[in-house]
N, C-alpha and C positions, 0 to 999 in steps of 0.2 A: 666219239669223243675219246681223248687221249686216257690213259690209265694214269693216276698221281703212283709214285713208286718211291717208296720212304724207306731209307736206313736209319733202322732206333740204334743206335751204337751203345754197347755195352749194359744192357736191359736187365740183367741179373746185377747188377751192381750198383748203377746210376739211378735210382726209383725211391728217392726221399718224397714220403710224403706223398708215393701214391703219383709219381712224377708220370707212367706208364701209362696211368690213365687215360693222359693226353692225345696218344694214340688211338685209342678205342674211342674217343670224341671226333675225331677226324674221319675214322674208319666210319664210324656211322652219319655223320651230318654229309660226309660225301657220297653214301647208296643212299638217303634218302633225294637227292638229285641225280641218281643213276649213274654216277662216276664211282667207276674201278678205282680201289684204294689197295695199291699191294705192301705190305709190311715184311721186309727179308731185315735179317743181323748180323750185326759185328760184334763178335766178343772176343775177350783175350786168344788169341793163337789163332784169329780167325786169317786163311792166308788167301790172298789174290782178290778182295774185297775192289770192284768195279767203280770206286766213287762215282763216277763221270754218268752212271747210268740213272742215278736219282735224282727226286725234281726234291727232295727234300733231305736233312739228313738233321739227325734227333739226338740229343745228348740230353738228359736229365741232371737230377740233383745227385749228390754226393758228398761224406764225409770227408775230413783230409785223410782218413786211411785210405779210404775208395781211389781218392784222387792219386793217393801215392801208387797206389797197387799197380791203376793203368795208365801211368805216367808215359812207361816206357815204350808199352804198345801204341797208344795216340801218337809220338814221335815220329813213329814209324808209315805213321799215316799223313804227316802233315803236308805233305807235297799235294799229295792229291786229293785231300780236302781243300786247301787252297785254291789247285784249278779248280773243283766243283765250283765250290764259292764266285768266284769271277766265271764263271762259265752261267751265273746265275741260279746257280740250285739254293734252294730256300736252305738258311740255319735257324733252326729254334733250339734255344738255347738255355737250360733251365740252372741256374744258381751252380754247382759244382761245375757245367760243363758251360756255363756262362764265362766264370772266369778261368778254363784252362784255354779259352782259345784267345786271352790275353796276352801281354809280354810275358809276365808269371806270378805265383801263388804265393807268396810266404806265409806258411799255417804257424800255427799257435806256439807250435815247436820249434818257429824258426827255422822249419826246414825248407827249402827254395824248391817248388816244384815248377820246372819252365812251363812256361804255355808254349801255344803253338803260334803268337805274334802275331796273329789275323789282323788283329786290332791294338791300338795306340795304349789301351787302358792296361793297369796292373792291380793287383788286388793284396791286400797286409792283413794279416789277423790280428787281432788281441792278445798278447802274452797271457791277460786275463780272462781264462776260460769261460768264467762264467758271465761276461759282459758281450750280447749279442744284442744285436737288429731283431725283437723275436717279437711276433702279434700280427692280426689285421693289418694290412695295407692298401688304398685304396689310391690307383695312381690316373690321372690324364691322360693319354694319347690320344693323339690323332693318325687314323688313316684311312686312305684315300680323302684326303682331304676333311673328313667329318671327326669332332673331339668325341671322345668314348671313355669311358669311365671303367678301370678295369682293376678288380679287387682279386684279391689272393693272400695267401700267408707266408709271410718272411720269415728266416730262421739261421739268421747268419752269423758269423763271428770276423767274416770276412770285411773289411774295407773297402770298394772297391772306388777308384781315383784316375784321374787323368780323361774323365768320360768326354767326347765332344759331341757324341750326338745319343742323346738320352732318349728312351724308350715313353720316359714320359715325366711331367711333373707330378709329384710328392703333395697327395690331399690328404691325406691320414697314413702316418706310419713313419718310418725313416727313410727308406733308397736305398738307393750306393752305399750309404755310410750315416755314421749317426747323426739324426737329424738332419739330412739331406734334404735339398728342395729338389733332385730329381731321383728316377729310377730305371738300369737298365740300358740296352743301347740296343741302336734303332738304326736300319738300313732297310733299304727297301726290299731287300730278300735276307732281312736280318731281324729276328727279336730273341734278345738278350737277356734276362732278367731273375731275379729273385722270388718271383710269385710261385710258390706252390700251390696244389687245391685239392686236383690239377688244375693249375690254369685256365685250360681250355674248359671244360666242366661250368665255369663260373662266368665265362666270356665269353658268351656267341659269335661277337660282332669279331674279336681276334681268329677266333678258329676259322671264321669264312672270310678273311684276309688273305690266314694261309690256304683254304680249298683253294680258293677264287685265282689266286697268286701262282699255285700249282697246276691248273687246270688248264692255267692260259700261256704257260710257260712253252716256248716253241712252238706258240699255235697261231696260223694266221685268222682263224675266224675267233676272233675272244669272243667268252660268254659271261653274262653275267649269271649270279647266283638266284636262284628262285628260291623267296622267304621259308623260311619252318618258321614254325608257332612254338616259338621260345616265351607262352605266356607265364611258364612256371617258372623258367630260370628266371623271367624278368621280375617275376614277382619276390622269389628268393634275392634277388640283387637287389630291390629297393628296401626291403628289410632292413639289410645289412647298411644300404645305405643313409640311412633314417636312422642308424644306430650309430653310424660314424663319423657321420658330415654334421649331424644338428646338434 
């Protein structure tokens, strides 16, 4: 079986909220199904980064300083994130690195950080600092065809606008934007979104989307995923759910 091969990009900087963690939930739910999970990085100055060689590639969460800092190195990368992208390598995409791979950023200060134009959406801050997206969220998706219910914590000041294909509808919390009825955006070797936790930590059925997703990427015999006994997480998640939804 093939090795999943994941670039965390810029891992000392992009990590709101414990966004890192995401990786240590992948690296383990994929050896406890005996699939090699290798974890190499990108960070500022990093030169001659092979986009085209990973089935995954990771950006986390970030302030607008964070954002401005690696503005100018992500530029420099955007050609050959692009081909990864269309060459099918999985993007997960977490709140700060959600919206730089938009058209662009305008933070709170007004100042225009471009995206990298992957996608259609843009994202506006609030002039008014203290007016954010912030709490529990608990949002629908579907995939591979089955609805899933997938909670995390928001903490944005950002807007984000223009979505056409949303990651999921909006059952407790805001989205995109204030009081949104969705969250996120969604392609099939794409999720987008605002949930911190980490995410993956709080959502089984998402992290072995992405295994599942990576494992079978270039592979003529696909496999499916053989269950872990997620009875703790599920029981931590109807908790939460019992606390949100009634």
């Amino acid at each position: 079986m093939k090795t999943i091969k994941i670039l965390h990009m810029y891992s000392n900087i992009l990590d709101l909220y414990g966004d890192s963690g995401n990786m240590e939930v992948l690296k383990y739910r994929s050896k406890m199904r005996n699939i090699d999970c290798e974890i190499e990085y990108h960070s500022l100055g990093t030169e001659n980064t092979d986009f085209s060689k990973y089935d995954l590639i990771y950006l986390g969460g970030g302030a607008d300083f964070e954002q401005q800092l690696l503005g100018d190195d992500l530029q420099k990368c955007k050609n050959d994130i692009i081909s990864a992208y269309k060459n099918g390598t999985f993007l997960l995409l977490i709140c700060g690195g959600y919206q730089l791979m938009g058209q662009y950023y305008l933070d709170s200060n007004k100042e225009n950080i471009p995206g990298l134009g992957l996608f259609d959406y843009h994202t506006v801050a609030s002039s008014d600092k203290g007016k954010r997206c912030i709490g529990n969220i608990v949002v629908e998706a579907e995939l591979n065809g089955k609805k899933t219910k997938v909670i995390g914590f928001e903490n944005h000041g950002g807007q984000t606008m223009n979505i056409t294909k949303p990651f999921g509808k909006v059952l407790f919390g805001n989205g995109n934007s204030f009081n949104d009825s969705t969250e996120g955006y969604f392609e099939e070797n794409v999720i987008a979104t605002y949930l911190h936790g980490p995410l993956l930590s709080k959502n089984p059925d998402v992290a072995d989307y992405i295994i599942e997703y990576c494992a079978n990427r270039n592979q003529q015999d696909k496999i499916t995923l053989a269950p872990l006994n997620d009875e703790l997480e599920n029981k931590c998640r109807e908790v939460m759910f019992d606390r949100l939804l009634k």
